[in-house]
C-alpha positions in Angstrom: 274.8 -191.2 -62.5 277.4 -188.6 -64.0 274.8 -186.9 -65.8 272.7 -186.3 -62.2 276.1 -185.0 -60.5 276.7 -182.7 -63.4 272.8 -181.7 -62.8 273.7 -180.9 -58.8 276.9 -179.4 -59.9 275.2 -176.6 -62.0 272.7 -175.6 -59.5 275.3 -175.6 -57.0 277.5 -173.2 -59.3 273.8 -171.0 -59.9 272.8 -171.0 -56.2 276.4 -169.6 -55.6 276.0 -167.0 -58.7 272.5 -165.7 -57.8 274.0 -165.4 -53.7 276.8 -163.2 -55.4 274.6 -161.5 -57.4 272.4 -160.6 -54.5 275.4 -159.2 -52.1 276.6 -157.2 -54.9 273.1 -155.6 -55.1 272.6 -155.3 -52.0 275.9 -153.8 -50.6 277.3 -152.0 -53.4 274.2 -150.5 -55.3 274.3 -153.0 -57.8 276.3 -154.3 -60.7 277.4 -151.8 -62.7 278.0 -149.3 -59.5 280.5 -152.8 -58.3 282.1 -152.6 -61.8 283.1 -149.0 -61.5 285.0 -149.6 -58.2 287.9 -148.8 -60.1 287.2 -145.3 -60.4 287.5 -144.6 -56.5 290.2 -147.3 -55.5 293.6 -145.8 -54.9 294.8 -142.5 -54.0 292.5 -140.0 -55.3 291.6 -136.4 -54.4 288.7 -134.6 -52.9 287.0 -131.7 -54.3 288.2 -129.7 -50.5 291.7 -130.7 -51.8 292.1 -133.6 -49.3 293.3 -136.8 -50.5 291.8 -140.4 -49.5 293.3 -143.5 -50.4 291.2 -146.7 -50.6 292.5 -150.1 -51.4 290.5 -153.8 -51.2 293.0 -156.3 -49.7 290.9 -159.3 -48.2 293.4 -161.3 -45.7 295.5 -158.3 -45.2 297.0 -158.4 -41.6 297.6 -154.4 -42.6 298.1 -152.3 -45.4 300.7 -149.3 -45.1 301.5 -146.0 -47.7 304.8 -145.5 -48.2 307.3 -143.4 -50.4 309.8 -140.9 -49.5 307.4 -139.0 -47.3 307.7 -141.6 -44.7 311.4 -142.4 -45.1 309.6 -146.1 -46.7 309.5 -147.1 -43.2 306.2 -149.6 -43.2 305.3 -148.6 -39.7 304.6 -144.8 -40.1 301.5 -144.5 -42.5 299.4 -147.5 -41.3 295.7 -147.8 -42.9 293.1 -147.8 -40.6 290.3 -150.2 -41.0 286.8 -149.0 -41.2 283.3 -150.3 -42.1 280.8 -148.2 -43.4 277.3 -148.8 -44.2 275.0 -146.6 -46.7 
């Protein structure tokens, strides 16, 4: 009996790997595109000299910049939220 759960268990555990596996592929170009997220997360500059900041926070009621610019008041520099799709 142990030996059948720990069977059910492991294709459980694959099934949830290979559904990962597929999002990942299909939503961010696959694998080793996902790995190199970290080259584009946070405040970085355009090649127009504009800056855009991007940040992952799942569960995040908000996310807000601040620093001296906006007096560290948490209301002024709000992110806005925005889905994109390739």
């Amino acid at each position: 009996m142990c030996r059948a759960r720990a069977a059910i268990n492991v294709f459980k555990r694959y099934d949830k790997f290979a559904s990962l596996a597929k999002s990942i592929e299909k939503n961010e170009g696959g694998l080793e595109q996902f790995s190199r997220g970290y080259e584009s997360f946070g405040i970085n500059q355009q090649d127009d000299g504009g800056v855009y900041c991007k940040e992952w926070a799942p569960g995040a009621n908000s996310v807000c910049l601040v620093g001296d610019f906006s007096k560290y008041s948490l209301s002024m520099q709000t992110y806005c939220y925005l889905i994109t799709t390739v």
